[in-house]
C-alpha positions in Angstrom: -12.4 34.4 -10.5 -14.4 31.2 -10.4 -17.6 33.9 -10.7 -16.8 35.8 -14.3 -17.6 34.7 -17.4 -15.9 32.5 -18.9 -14.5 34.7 -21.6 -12.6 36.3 -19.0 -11.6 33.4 -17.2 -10.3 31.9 -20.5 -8.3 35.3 -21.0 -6.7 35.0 -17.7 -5.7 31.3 -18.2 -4.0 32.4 -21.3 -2.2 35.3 -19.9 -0.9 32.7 -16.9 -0.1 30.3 -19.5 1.9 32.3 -21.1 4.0 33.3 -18.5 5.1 29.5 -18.5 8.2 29.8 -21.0 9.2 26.5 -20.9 5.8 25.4 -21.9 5.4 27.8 -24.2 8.6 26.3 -25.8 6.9 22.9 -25.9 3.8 24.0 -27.4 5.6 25.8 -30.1 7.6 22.8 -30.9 4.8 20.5 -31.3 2.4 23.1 -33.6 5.5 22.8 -35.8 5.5 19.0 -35.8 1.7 19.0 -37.9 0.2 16.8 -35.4 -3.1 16.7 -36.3 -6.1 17.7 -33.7 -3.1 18.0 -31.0 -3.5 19.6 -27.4 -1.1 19.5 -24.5 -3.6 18.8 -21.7 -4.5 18.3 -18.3 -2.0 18.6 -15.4 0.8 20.7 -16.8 -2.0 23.1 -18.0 -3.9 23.2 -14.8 -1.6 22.8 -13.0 0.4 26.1 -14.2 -3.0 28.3 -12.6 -2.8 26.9 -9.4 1.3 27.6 -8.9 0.4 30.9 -10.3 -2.0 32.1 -8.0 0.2 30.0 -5.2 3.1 32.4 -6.0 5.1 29.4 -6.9 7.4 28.4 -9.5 4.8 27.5 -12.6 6.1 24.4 -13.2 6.5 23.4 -9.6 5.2 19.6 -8.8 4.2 19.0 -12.6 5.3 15.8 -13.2 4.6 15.5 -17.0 3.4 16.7 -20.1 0.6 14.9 -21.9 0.5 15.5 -25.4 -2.5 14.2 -27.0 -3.4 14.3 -31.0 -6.0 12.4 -33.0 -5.3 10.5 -36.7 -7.7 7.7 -37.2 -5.5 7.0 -40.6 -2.2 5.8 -38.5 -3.1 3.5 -35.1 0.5 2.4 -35.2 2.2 2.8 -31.7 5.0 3.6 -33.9 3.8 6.9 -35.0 2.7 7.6 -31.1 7.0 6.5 -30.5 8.3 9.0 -33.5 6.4 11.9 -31.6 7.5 10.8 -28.5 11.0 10.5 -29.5 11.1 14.2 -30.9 9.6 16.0 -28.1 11.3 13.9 -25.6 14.6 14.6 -27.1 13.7 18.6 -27.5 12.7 18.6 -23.9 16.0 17.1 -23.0 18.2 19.2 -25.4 16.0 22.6 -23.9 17.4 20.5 -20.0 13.6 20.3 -19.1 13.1 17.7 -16.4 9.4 16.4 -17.4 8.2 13.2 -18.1 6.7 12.9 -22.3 3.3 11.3 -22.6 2.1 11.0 -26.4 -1.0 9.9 -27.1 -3.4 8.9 -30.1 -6.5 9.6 -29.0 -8.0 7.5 -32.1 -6.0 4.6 -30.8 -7.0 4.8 -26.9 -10.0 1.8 -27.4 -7.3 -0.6 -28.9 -4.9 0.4 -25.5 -7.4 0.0 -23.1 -8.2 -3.7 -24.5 -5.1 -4.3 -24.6 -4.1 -2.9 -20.9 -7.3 -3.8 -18.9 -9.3 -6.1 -21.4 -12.2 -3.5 -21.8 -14.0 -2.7 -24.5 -14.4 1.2 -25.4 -15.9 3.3 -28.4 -13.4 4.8 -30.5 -13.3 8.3 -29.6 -14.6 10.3 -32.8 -11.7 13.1 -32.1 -9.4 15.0 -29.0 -11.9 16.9 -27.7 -14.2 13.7 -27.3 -11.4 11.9 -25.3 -10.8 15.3 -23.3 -14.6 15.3 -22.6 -14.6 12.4 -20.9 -11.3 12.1 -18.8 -11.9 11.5 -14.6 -11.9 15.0 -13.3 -13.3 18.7 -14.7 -10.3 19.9 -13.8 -8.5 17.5 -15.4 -10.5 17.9 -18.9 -8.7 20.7 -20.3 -6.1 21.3 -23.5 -4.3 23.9 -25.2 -3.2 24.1 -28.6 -2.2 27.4 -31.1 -4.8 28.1 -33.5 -3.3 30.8 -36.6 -0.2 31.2 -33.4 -2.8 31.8 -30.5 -3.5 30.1 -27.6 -6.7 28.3 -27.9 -8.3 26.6 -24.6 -10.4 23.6 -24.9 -12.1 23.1 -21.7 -15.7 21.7 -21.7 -16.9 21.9 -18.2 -15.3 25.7 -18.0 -12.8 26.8 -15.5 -14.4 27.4 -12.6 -13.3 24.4 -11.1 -9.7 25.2 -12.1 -9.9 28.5 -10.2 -11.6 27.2 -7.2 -9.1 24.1 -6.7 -12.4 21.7 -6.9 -12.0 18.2 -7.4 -14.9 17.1 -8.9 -15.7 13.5 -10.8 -17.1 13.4 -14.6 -18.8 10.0 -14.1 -19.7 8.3 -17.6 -19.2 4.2 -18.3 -15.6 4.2 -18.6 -14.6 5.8 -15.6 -15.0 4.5 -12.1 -14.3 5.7 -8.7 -11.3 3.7 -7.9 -9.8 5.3 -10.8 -11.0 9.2 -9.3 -9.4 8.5 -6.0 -6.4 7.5 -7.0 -6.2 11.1 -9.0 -7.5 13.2 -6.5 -5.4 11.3 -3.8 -2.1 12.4 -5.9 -3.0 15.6 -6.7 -4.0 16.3 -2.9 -0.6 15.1 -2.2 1.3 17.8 -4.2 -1.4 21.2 -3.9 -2.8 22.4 -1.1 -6.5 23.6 -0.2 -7.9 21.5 -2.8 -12.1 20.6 -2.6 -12.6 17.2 -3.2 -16.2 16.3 -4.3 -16.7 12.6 -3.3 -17.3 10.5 -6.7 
């Protein structure tokens, strides 16, 4: 898989993807909220491949759902609190056991000050935070486009289908923060090839 285009490795992903109901439902539920520039990303979508082609339950050892959108109008933690609030409590109502992560990705430099007292560049939209999170298998999103599936995943999905591991090393990321990823996701999913940072 890891050898085909990727056209058709983005039309398998989808067909996978949506064999996974429950986030299905979730996605759904957020295109109806209007977030703007949203994607539910990383380990939920990933994730769902590899217990796919493990013949396991899809959602098996996902621990979360990151929801990520981008409005440089509203920085308010507030706003990131109201999504929160209605997802969480549809997730809870639907009696799906995840974890809710919202996140506005216009809003990240302020949060990393904040949290770790480091100074960041705004991110200009989503797909500019997705571009430079730790791991290529990590930088992916989905979100509906017209009620399709559209994948945003700039480093492809090779990496995805191969179970490598493998660093996106800019300024803001730094190997202690890659370890600690790969360590967890080692811990959950087997036969994984982990490219030293």
């Amino acid at each position: 898989m890891q050898y085909e285009t990727l056209d058709n490795q983005i039309k398998q992903a989808v067909l996978i993807l949506e064999k996974n109901i429950e986030l299905m439902n979730i996605l759904d539920f957020i295109h109806k909220l209007n977030l703007p520039n949203f994607y539910i990303a990383a380990g939920s979508v990933f994730q769902t491949i590899w217990n796919y082609y493990d013949n396991k339950p899809l959602n098996d050892k996902i621990k979360d759902i990151d929801i990520i959108y981008y409005n440089k109008e509203d920085l308010s933690v507030e706003t990131d609190m109201k999504y929160y609030n209605l997802i969480n409590d549809y997730c809870i109502k639907q009696g799906y056991n995840y974890e809710i992560d919202v996140s506005n990705e216009a809003r990240m430099h302020l949060w990393k000050k904040e949290k770790f007292n480091i100074d960041v560049e705004q991110y200009l939209n989503s797909e500019d935070a997705i571009n430079k999170w730790i791991a290529t298998v990590h930088a992916i999103g989905i979100t509906k486009d017209n009620n399709n599936i559209k994948i945003y995943a700039p480093y492809g999905l090779s990496d995805i289908y191969s179970r490598t591991i493998r660093p996106i090393k800019h300024k803001y990321n730094t190997k202690e923060i890659y370890d600690k990823k790969a360590k967890s996701w080692s811990e959950r999913f087997s036969n994984l090839n982990i490219i030293e940072w």
